[in-house]
C-alpha positions in Angstrom: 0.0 0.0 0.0 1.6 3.1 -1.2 0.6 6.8 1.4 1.0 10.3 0.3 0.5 13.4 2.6 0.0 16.8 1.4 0.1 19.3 3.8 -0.7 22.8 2.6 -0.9 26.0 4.2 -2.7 29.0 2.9 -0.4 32.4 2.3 -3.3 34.5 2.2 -5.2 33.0 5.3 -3.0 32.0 8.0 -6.1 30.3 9.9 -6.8 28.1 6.8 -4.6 24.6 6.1 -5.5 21.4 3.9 -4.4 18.1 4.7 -5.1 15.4 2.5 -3.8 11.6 2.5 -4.0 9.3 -0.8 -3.6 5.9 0.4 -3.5 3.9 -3.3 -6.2 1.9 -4.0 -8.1 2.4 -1.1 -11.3 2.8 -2.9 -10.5 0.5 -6.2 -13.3 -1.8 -5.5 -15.8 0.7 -3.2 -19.1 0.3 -4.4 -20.8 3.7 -5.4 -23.8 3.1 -3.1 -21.5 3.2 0.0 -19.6 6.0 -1.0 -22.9 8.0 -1.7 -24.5 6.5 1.7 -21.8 7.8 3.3 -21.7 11.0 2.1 -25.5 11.4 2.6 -25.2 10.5 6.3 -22.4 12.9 7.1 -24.7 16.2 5.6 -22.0 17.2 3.8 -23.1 20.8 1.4 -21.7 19.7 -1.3 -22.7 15.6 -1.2 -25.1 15.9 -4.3 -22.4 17.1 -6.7 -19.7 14.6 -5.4 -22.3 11.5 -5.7 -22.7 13.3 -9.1 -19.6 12.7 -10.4 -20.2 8.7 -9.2 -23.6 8.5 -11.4 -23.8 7.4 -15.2 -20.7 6.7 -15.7 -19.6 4.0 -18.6 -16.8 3.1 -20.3 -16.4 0.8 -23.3 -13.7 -1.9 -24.8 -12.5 -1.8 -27.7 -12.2 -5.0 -29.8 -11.2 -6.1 -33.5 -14.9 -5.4 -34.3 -15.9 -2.4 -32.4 -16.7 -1.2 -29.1 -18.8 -2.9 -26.7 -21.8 -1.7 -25.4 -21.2 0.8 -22.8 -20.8 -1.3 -19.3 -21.2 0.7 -16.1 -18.8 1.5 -13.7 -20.1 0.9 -10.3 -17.2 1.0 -7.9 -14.1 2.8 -7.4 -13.6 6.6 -6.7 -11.9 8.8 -10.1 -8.6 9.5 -9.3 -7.4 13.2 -9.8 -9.4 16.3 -9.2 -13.2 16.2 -9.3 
């Protein structure tokens, strides 16, 4: 399991500091329902654009003959910046 810590401190607000920790592939195989419940339960503001970015989402195989159908993606969290 590979960590990452990120501490950053804001210049312009010195009462204002993000942490964040990436621990890699800790939410690979998460299903989206959880991810959303847990969101939900914690009231967050911004929960119904985050589980937003977790709904719809397809992607597709290429073969010799085509593309598949899309197939959903129903676990894992994006990686990067939402």
């Amino acid at each position: 399991m590979k960590m990452s810590l990120l501490i950053a401190l804001s210049t312009h607000d010195p009462a204002t500091h993000t942490v964040t920790l990436d621990i890699q592939g800790a939410f690979d195989r998460l299903p989206h329902s959880l991810v959303k419940a847990a969101w939900a339960s914690q009231q967050l503001p911004y929960a119904a654009f985050l589980s937003a970015t977790l709904t719809g989402n397809t992607t597709q195989i290429q073969t010799a003959h085509g593309y598949t159908q899309p197939i959903p993606i129903l676990s894992g969290v994006p990686q990067g910046g939402v």
